[in-house]
C-alpha positions as CSV (number, residue, x, y, z in Angstrom):
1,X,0.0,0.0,0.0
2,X,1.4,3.5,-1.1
3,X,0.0,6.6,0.8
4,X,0.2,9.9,-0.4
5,X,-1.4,13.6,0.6
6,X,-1.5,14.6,-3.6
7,X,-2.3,13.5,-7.0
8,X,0.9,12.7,-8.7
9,X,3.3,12.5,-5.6
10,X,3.1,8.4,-6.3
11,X,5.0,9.1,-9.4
12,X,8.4,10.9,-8.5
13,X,10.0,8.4,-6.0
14,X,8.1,5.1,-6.5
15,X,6.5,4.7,-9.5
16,X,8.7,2.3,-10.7
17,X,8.4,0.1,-7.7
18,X,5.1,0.2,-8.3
19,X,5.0,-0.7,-11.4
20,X,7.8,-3.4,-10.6
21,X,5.6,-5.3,-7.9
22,X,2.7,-5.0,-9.7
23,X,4.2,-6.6,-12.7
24,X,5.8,-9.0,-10.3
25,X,2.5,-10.1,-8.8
26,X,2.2,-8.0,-5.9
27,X,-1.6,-6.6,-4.9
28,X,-0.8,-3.1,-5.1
29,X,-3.1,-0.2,-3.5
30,X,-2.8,3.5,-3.4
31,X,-4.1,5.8,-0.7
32,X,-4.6,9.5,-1.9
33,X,-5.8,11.7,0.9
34,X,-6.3,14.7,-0.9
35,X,-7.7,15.7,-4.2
36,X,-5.3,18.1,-5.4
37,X,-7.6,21.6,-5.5
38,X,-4.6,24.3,-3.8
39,X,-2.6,23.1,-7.1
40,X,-1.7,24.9,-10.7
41,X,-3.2,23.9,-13.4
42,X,-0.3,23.9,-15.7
43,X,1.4,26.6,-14.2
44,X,-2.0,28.9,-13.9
45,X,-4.3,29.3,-10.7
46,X,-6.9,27.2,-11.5
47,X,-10.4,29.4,-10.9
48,X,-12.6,26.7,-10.4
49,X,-10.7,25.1,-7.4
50,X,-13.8,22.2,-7.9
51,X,-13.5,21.5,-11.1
52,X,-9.7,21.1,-10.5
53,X,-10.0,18.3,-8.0
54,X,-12.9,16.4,-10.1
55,X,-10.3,16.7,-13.1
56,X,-7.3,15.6,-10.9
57,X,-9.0,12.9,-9.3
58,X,-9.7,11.4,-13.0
59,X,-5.5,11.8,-13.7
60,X,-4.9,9.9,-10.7
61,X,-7.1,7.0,-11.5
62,X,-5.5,7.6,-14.7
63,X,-2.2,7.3,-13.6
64,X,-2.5,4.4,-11.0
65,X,-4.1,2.6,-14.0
66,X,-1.0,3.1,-16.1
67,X,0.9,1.5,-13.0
68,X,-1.0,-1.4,-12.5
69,X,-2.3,-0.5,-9.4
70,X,-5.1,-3.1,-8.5
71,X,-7.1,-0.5,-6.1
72,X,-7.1,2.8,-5.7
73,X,-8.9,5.3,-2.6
74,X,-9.1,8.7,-2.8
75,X,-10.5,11.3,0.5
76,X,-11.1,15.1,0.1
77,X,-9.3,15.8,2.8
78,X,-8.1,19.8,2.0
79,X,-4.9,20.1,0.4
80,X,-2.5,23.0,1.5
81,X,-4.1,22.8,4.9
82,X,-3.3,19.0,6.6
83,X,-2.2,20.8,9.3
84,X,-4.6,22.1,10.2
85,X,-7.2,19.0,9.9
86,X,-3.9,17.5,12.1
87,X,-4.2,20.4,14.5
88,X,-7.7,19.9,15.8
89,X,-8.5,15.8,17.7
90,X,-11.6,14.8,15.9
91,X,-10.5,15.4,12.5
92,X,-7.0,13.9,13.2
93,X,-8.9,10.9,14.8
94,X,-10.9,10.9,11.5
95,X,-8.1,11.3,9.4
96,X,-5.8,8.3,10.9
97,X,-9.1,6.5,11.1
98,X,-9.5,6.6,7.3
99,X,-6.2,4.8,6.9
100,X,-6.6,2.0,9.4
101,X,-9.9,1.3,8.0
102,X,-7.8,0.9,4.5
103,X,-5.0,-0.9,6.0
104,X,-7.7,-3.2,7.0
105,X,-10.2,-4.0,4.5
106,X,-6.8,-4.5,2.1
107,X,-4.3,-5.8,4.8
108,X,-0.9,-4.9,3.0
109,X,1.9,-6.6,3.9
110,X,4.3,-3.4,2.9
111,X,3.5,0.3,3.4
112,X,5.3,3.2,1.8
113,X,4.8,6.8,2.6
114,X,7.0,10.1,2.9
115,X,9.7,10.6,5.4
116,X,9.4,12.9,8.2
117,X,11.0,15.5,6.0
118,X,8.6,15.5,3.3
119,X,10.8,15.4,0.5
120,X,11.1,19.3,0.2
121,X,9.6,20.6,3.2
122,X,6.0,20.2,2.1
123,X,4.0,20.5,5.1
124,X,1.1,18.4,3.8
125,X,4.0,15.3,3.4
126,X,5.5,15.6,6.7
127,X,1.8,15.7,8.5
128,X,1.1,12.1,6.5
129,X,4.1,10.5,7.1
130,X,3.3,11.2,11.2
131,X,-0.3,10.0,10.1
132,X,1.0,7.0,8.6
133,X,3.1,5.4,11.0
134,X,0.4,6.4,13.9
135,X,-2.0,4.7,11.7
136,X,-0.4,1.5,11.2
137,X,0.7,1.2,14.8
138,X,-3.0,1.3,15.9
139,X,-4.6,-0.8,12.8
140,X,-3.3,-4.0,14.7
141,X,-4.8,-3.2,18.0
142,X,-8.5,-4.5,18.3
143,X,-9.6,-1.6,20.6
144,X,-8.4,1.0,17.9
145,X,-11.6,1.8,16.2
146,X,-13.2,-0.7,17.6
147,X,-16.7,0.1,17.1
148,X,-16.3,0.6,13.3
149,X,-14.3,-2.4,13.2
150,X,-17.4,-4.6,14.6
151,X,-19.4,-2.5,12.4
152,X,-17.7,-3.0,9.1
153,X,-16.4,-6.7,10.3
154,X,-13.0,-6.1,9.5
155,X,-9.7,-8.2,10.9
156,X,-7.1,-6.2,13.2
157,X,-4.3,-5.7,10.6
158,X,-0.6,-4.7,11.4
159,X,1.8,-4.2,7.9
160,X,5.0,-6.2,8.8
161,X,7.5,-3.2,7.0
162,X,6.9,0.1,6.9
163,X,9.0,2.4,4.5
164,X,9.5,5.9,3.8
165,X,10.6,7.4,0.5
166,X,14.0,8.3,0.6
167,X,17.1,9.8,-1.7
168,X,20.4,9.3,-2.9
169,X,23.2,12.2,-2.1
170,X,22.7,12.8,-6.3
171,X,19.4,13.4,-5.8
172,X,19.6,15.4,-2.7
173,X,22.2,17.7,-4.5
174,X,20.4,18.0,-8.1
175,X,16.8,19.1,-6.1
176,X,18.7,20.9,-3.2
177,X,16.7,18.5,-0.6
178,X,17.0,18.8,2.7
179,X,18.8,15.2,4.3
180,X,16.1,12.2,3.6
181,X,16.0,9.1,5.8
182,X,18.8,6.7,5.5
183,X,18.9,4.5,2.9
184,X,18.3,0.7,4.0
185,X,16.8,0.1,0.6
186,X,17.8,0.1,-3.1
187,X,15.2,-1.3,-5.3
188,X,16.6,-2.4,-9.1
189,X,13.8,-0.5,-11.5
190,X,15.3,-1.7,-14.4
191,X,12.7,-2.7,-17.3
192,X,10.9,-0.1,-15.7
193,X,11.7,3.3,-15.8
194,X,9.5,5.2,-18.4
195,X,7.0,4.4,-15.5
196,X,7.6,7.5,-14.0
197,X,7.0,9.4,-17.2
198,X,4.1,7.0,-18.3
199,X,2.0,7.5,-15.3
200,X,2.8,11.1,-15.5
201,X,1.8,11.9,-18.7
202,X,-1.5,10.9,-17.1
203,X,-1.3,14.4,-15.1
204,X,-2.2,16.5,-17.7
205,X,-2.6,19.7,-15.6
206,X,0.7,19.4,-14.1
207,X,3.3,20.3,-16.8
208,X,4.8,22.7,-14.3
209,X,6.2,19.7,-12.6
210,X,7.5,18.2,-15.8
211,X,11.1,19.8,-15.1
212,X,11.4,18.5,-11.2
213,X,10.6,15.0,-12.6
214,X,13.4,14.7,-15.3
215,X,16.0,16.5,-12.9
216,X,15.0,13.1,-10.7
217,X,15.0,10.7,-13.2
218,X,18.4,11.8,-14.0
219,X,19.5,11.4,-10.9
220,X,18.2,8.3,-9.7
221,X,19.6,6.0,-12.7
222,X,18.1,2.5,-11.9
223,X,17.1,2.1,-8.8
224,X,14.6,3.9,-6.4
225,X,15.9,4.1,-2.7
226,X,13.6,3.8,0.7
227,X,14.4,3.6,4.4
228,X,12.4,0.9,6.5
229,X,11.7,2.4,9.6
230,X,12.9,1.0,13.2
231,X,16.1,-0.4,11.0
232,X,19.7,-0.2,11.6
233,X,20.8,2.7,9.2
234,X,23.8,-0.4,8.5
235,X,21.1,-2.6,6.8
236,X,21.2,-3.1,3.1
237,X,18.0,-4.6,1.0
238,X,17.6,-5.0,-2.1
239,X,13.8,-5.8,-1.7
240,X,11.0,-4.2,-0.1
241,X,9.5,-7.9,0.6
242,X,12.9,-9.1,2.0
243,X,12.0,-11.0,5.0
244,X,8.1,-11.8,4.1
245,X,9.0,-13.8,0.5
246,X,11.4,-16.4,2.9
């Protein structure tokens, strides 16, 4: 399972892991939280914020197709202002609730997300990566939610690995990044990196991001780089399923 706060942040870091495991066999899902309405539309203020998230929403499903993603959720929470929905209890308890209630009903084995840093800074990235990892420690714990869980009938459900997105040093010094998470992972993406620019093309209103997305291509060659968190900064994968395929 791959959750992300925006429309097209699943295809910068990971899409080619993505598309990897899913060609591999893997049961791939992808969370969006947000639809995308405080973004350009290629390059331009958009007006009609509405009409921007409805056309977003489409590109994403779009996108995710072009992945092979087999199931794909998207929430309205707003984007440009997670902090704020993070700020106040009930609509953080909401918001975490929305992804254990995923984490359950399609009980993934590995979960990626952002790093602490957000990539760049972005503020809606760092609150999901804090979501994330609060939601998959309580998704295994039957008194988390319980109510909606007898409700709904759904299984307790704890992901064995947990990853955030990371960088190499290239990448870090090409984007001027702040320092990622360590690298415990290097995934080989060979065969499939056009995914990146496959699924993007999907994103039709974000040729302003074109530019960002080659600069990282460039820099990432053939492989795409992730830290599993709680690891030894020492350990060395080459597999995000390392551990769960023995």
């Amino acid at each position: 399972m791959v959750v992300m706060p925006h429309p097209d942040d699943e295809c910068f870091a990971s899409a080619s892991t993505i598309a990897r495991y899913a060609a591999e066999g893997a049961t791939v899902s992808l969370v969006t939280m947000t639809r995308g309405g405080a973004g350009l539309w290629n390059g331009r203020a958009s007006g009609d914020l509405r009409r921007l998230t409805d056309v977003r929403e489409d590109e994403l499903r779009a996108a995710a197709d072009a992945l092979s993603v087999a199931f794909t959720e998207v929430f309205d929470y707003p984007d440009g202002a997670l902090e704020k929905v993070e700020e106040v209890e009930e609509t953080r308890k909401r918001f975490i609730g929305d992804i254990v209630r995923c984490l359950r009903v399609h009980r993934p084995q590995v979960v990626l997300t952002f790093g602490p840093e957000g990539v760049y800074g972005h503020p809606d990235h760092k609150v999901v990566s804090r979501i994330v990892v609060q939601a998959c420690a309580e998704s295994g714990d039957p008194s988390a939610y319980e109510l909606e869980r007898l409700a709904t009938g759904l299984a307790p459900w704890s992901p064995t690995k947990l990853y955030f997105q990371s960088a190499t040093t290239q990448t870090v010094d090409i984007l001027k990044l702040p320092a990622p998470p360590p690298i415990t992972t290097r995934v080989s993406i060979t065969g499939f990196e056009d995914a990146k620019t496959r699924a993007f093309a999907a994103h039709r209103t974000q040729t302003q991001e074109w530019e960002p997305l080659r600069k990282m291509i460039a820099s990432m060659g053939s492989v795409e780089v992730f830290s599993l968190v709680g690891a030894s900064p020492a350990l060395s994968e080459d597999d995000l399923f390392a551990g769960i395929r023995d």
